[in-house]
MARLUMLO-612176 format. One record per residue (C-alpha): residue number from 1; x, y, z; residue in three letters; chain. Coordinates in nm, 4 decimals, padded with zeros to 6 digits. Each point is the difference from the previous one (the first is absolute). Layout:
# MARLUMLO-612176
{resi NUM | x X | y Y | z Z | resn Ala | chain A} $
...
END
This chain:
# MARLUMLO-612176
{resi 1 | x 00.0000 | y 00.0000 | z 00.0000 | resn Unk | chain A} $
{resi 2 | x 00.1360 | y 00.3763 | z -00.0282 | resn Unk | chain A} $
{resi 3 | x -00.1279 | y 00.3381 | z 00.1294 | resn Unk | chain A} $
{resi 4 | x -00.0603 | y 00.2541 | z -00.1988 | resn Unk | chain A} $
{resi 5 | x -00.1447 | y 00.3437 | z 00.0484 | resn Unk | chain A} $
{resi 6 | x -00.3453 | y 00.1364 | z -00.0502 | resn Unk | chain A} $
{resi 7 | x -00.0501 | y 00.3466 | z -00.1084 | resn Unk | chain A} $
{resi 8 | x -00.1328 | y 00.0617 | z 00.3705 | resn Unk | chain A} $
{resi 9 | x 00.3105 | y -00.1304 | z 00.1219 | resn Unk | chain A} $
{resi 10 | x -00.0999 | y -00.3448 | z 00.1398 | resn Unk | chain A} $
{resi 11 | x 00.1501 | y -00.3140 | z -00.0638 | resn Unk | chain A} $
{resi 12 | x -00.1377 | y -00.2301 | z -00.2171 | resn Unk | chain A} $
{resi 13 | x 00.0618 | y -00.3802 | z -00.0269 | resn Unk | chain A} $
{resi 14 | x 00.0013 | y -00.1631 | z -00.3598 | resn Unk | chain A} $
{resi 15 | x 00.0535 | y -00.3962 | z -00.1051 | resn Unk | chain A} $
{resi 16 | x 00.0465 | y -00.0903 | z -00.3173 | resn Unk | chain A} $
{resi 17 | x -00.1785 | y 00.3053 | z -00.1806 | resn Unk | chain A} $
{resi 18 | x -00.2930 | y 00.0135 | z 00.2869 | resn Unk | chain A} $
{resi 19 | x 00.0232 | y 00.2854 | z 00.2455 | resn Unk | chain A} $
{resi 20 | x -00.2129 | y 00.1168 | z 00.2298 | resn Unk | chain A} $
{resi 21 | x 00.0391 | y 00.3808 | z 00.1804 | resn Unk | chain A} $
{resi 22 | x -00.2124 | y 00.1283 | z 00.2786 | resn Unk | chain A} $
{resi 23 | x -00.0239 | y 00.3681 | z 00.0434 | resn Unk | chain A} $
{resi 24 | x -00.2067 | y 00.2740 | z 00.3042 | resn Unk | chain A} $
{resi 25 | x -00.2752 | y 00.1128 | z -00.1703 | resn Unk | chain A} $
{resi 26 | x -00.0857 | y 00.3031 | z 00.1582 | resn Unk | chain A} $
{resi 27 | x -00.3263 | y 00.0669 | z -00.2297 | resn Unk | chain A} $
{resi 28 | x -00.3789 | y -00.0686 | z 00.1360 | resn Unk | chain A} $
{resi 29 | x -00.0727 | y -00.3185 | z -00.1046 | resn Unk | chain A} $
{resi 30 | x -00.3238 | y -00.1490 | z 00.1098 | resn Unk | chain A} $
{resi 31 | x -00.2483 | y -00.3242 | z -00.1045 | resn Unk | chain A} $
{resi 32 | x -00.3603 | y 00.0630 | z -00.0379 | resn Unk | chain A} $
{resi 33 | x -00.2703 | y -00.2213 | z -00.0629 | resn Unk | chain A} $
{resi 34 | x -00.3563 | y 00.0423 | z -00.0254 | resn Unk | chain A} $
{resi 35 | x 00.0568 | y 00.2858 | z 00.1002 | resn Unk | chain A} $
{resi 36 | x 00.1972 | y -00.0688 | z 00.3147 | resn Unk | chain A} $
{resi 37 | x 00.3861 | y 00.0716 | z 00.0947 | resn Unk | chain A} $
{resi 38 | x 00.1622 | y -00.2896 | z 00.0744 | resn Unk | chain A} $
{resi 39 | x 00.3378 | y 00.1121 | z 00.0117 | resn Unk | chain A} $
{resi 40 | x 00.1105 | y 00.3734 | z 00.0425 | resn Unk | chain A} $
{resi 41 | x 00.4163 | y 00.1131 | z 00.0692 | resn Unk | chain A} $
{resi 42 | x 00.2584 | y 00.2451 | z -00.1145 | resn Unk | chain A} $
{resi 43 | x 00.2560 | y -00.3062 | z 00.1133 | resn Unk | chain A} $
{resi 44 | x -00.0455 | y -00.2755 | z -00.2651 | resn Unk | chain A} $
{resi 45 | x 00.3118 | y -00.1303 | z -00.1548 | resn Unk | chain A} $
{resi 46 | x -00.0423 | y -00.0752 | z -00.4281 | resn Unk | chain A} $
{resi 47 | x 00.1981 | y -00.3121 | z -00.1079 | resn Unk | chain A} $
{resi 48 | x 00.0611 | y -00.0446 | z -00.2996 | resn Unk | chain A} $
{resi 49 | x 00.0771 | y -00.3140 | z -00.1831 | resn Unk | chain A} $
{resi 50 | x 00.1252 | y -00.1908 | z -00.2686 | resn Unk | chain A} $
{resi 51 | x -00.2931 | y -00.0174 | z -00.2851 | resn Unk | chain A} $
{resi 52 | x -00.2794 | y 00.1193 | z 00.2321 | resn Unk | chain A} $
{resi 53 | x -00.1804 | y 00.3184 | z 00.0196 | resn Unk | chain A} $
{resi 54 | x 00.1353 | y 00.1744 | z 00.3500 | resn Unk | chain A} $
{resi 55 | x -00.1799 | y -00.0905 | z 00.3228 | resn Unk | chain A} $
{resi 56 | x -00.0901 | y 00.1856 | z 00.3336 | resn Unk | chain A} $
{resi 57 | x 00.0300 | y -00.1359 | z 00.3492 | resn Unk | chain A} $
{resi 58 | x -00.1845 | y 00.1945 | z 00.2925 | resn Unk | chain A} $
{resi 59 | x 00.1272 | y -00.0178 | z 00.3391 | resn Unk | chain A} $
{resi 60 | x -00.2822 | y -00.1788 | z 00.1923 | resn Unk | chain A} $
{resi 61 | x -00.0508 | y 00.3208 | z 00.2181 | resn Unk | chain A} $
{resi 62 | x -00.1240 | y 00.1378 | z -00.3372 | resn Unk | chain A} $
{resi 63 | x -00.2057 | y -00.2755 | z -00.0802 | resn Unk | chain A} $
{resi 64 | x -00.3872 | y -00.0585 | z 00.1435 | resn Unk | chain A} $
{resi 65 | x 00.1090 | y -00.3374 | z 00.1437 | resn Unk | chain A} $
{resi 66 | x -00.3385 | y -00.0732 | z 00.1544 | resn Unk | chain A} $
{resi 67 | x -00.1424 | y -00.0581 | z -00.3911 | resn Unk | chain A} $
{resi 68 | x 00.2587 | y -00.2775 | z -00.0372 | resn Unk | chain A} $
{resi 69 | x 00.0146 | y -00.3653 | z 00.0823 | resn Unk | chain A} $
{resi 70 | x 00.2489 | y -00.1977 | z -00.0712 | resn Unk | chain A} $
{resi 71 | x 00.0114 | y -00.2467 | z -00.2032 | resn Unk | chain A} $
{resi 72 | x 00.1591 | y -00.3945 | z -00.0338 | resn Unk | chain A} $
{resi 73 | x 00.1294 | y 00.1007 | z -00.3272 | resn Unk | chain A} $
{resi 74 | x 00.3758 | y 00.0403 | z -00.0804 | resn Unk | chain A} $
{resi 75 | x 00.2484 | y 00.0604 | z -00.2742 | resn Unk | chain A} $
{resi 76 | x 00.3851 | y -00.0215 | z -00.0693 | resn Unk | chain A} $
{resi 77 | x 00.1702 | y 00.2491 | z -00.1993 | resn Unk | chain A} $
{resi 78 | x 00.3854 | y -00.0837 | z -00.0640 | resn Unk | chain A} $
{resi 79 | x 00.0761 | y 00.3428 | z 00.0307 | resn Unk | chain A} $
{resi 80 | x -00.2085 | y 00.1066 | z 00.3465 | resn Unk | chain A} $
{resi 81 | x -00.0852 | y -00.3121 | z 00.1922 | resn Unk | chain A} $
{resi 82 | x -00.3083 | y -00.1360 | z 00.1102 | resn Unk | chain A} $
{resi 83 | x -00.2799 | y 00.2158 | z -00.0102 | resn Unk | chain A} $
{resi 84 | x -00.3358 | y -00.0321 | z 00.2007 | resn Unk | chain A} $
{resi 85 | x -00.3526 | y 00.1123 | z -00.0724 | resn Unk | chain A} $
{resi 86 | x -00.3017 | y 00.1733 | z 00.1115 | resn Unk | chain A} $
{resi 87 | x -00.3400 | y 00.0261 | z -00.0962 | resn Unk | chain A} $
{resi 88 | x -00.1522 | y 00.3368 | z -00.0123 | resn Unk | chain A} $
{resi 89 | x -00.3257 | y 00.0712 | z 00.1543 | resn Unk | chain A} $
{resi 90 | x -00.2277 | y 00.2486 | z -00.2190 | resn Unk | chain A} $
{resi 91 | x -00.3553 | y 00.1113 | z 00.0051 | resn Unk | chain A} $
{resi 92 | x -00.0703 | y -00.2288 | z -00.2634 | resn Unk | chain A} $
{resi 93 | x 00.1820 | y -00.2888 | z 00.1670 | resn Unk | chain A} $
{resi 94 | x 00.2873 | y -00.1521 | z 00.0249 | resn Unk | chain A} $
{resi 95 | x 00.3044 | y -00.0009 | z -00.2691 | resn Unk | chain A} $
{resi 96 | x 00.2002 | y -00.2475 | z 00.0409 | resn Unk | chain A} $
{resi 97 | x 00.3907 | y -00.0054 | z 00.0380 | resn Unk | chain A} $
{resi 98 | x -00.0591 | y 00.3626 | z -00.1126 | resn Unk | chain A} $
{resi 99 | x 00.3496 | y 00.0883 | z 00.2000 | resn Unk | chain A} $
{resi 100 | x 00.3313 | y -00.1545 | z 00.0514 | resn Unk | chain A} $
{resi 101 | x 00.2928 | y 00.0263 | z 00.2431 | resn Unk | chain A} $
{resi 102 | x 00.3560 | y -00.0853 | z 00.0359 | resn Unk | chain A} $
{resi 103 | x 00.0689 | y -00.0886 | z 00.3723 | resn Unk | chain A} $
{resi 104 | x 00.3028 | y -00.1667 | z -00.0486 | resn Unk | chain A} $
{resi 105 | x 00.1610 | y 00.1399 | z -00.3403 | resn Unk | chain A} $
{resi 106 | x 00.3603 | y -00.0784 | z -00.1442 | resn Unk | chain A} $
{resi 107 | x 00.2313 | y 00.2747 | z 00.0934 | resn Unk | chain A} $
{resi 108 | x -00.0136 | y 00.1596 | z -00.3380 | resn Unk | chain A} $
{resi 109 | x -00.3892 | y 00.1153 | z 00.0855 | resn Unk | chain A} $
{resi 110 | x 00.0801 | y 00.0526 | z 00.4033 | resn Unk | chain A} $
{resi 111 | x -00.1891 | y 00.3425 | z -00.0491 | resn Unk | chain A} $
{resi 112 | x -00.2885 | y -00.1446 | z -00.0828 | resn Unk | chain A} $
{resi 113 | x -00.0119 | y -00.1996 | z 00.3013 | resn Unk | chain A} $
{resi 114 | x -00.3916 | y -00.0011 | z 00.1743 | resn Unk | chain A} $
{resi 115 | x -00.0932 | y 00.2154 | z -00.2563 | resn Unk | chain A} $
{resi 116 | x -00.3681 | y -00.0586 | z -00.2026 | resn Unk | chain A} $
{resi 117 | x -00.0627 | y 00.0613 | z -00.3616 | resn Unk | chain A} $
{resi 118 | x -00.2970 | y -00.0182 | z -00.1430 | resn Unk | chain A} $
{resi 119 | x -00.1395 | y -00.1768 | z -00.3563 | resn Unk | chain A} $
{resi 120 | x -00.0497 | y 00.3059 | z -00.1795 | resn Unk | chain A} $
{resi 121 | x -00.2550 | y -00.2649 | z -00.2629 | resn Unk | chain A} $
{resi 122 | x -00.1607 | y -00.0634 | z 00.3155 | resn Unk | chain A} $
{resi 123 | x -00.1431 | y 00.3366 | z 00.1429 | resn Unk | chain A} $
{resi 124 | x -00.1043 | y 00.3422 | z -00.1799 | resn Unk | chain A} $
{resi 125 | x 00.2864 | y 00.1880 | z 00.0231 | resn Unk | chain A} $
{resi 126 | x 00.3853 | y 00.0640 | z 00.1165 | resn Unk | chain A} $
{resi 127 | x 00.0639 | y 00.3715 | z -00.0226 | resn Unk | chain A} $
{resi 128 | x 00.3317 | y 00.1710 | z 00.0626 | resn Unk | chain A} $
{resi 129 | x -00.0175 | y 00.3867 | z -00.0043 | resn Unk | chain A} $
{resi 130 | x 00.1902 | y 00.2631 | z 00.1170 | resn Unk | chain A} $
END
């Protein structure tokens, strides 16, 4: 693996043409669905990734943890570790494994660590303004 730098500054970890950097985000970035905030910070970090559009994690202090539940269902990613999910309770009902979570992840994605980022397919809306 080597370290490079982002234009932010931050190391980022690469393998064999994959890397993966994880900036602050120091926008408002919130979920809403039906109408609801799920998620609300000025503290999410963006990673972004090999391939795949750029993702935001919330702290959970940012994140209405009383609408989630979680869920049986994992993942492994090669690059992050084992994720776990939640469902996400709505005023229509429930979506499930509608959020994921890296408890554990590989050093590379240690920021990320407890963090929650939501399916943006599976609710309304992810906005980031200023």
């Amino acid at each position: 693996m080597s370290d490079a730098l982002t234009p932010h500054g931050s190391p980022s970890k690469s393998s064999g043409g994959h890397a993966i950097a994880i900036t602050g985000n120091h926008h408002r970035v919130r979920v809403i669905h039906g109408g609801v905030t799920m998620a609300d910070t000025h503290a999410a970090l963006t990673l972004a990734e090999t391939g795949l559009p750029d993702v935001f994690y919330f702290p959970r202090e940012d994140v209405n943890m009383a609408r989630l539940e979680r869920s049986t269902h994992t993942s492994h990613c090669p690059f992050k570790g084992d994720a776990s999910y939640f469902h996400l309770h709505t005023e229509d009902g429930l979506i499930e494994n509608a959020v994921w979570s890296y408890e554990s992840p590989f050093e590379q994605a240690a920021r990320i660590k407890g963090y929650l980022a939501f399916y943006s397919s599976r609710v309304d809306r992810i906005d980031q303004t200023s």
